[in-house]
C-alpha positions in Angstrom: 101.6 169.1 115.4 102.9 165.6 116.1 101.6 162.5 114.4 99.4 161.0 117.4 97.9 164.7 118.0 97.0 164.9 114.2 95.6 161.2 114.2 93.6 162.1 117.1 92.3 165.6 115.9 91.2 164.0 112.7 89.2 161.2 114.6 87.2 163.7 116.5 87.0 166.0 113.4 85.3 162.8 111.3 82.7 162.5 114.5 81.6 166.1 114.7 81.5 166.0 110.9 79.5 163.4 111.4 76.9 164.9 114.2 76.6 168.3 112.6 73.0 167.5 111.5 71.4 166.8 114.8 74.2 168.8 117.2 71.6 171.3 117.5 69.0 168.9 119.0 72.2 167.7 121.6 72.9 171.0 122.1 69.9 172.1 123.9 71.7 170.4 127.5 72.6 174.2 127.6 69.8 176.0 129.2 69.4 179.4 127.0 69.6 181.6 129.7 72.8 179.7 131.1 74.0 180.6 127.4 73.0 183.9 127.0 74.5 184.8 130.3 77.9 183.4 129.3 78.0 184.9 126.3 77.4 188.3 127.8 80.3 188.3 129.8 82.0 188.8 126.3 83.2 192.5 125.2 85.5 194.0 122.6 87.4 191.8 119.9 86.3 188.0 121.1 87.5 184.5 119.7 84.7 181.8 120.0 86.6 178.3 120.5 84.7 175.6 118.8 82.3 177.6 117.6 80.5 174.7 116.4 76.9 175.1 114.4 77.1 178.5 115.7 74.7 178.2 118.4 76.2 181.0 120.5 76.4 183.4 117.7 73.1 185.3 118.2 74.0 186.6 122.1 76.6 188.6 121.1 76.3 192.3 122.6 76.3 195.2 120.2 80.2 196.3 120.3 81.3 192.7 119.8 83.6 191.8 116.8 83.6 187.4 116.9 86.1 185.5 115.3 84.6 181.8 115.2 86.9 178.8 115.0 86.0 175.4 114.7 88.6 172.2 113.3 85.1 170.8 111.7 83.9 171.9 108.2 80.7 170.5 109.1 80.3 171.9 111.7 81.2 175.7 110.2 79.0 174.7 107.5 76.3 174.9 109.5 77.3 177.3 111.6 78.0 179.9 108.2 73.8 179.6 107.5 73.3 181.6 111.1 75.6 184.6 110.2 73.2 186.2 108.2 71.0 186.4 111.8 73.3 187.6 113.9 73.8 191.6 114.6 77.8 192.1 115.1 80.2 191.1 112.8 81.5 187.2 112.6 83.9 185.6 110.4 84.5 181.9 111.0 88.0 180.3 110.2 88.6 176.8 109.9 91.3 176.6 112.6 92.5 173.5 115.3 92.3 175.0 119.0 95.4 173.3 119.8 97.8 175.2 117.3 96.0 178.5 116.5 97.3 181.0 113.9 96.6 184.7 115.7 99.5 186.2 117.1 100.3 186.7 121.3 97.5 188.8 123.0 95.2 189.5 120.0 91.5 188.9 121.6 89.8 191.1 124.7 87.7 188.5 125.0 88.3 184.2 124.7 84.7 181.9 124.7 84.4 178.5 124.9 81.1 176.3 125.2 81.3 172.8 125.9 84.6 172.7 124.0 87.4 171.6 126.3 85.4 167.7 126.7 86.6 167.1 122.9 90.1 168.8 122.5 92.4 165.6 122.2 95.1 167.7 124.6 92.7 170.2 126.5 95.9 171.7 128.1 97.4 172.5 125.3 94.3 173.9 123.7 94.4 176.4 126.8 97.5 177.2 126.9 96.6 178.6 123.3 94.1 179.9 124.9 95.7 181.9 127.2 98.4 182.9 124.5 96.1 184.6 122.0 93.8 186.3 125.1 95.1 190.1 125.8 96.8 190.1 130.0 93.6 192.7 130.2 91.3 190.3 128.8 88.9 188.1 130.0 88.7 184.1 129.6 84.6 183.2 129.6 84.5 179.0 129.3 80.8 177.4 129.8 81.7 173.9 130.3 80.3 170.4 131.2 82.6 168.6 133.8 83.1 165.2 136.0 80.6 165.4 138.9 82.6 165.5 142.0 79.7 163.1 143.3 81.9 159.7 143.7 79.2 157.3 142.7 78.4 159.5 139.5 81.7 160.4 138.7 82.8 156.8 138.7 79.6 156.0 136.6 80.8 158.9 134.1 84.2 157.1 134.2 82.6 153.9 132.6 80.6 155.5 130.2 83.1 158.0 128.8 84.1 155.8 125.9 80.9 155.2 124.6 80.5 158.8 124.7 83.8 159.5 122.9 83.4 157.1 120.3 79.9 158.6 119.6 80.0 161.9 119.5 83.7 162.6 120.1 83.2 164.0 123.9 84.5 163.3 127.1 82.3 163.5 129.8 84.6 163.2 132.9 86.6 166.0 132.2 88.1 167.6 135.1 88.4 171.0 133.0 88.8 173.7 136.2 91.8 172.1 137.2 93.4 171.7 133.4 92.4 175.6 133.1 94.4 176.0 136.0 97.0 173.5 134.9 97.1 175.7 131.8 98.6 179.0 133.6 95.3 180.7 133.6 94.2 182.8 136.6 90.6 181.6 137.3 88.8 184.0 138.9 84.8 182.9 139.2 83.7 179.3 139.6 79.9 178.8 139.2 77.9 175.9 139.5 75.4 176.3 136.6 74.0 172.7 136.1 73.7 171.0 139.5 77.9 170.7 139.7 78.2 168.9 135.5 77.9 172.5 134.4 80.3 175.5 135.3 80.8 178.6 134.2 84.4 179.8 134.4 85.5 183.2 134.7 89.2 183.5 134.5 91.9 185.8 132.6 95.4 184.8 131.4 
């Protein structure tokens, strides 16, 4: 990892650190049943990216095995007291989605919620992504975007650095096009929050 990317990881690493307490509370933008219906898309051997306080933990189908990655201690930290709820079997790694450890082709299944608005170098993050995800397997990102409304986008534009120094997210994220950007095949776009919110369905 160069220097800038580690400076920046370590920035937002201090933030979510820092929000781990009340992410729960923020994390109720995600509607359940948009949650529980991205997380059922999963099958088989599944990463989690950003895993977070392990919010998406206990939706996992019967059959699932989850790896859980996160770059925040905090974060895992809370996410660790959740395991003990959940019914398939979890181990969480402390691990930066930009430079992940697994070999090529090792998940069937690659999650991500809300993730890809706080990677430093989303593409990059992606492109790991699509290394680690089986050519079988399934890509299942639940993410909040730029609105392709001009006046809104615009007004998302100015308030973006507020939000990042805050909280450590970006909230104009064009993140179809950087999935696409990323080499990965998309194959579902759904609208699941007016258009802030899409489910993406893609494979590597």
């Amino acid at each position: 990892m160069d220097r800038e990317m580690e400076l920046q990881s370590e920035v937002i690493r201090q933030r979510y650190n820092r929000t781990a307490k009340f992410y729960d509370l923020m994390d109720k933008m995600i509607p359940e049943s948009v949650r529980r219906a991205a997380i059922g898309k999963a099958t088989g051997n599944v990463l989690e990216v950003g895993v977070g306080t392990g919010k998406n933990l206990p939706f996992y189908r019967e059959g699932c095995t989850v790896t859980g990655i996160d770059f925040s201690p905090g974060m895992l930290a809370k996410a660790r007291q959740k395991v003990q709820q959940v019914k398939v079997p979890v181990t969480l790694l402390e691990m930066d989605a930009q430079h992940m450890s697994f070999p090529d082709n090792s998940f069937d299944t690659v999650v991500a919620t809300c993730v890809f608005c706080s990677v430093p170098h989303p593409i990059q993050g992606l492109q790991e992504v699509r290394r680690v995800c089986k050519p079988s397997g399934a890509i299942v990102l639940l993410e909040h975007v730029r609105s392709e409304n001009p006046l809104l986008g615009w007004v998302m534009d100015l308030f973006n650095p507020v939000s990042l120094y805050l909280i450590g997210s970006n909230i104009n994220r064009r993140t179809v096009e950087n999935v696409r950007a990323a080499g990965i095949s998309v194959r579902q776009v759904d609208n699941v929050g007016g258009n802030m919110v899409k489910l993406i369905v893609a494979g590597p």
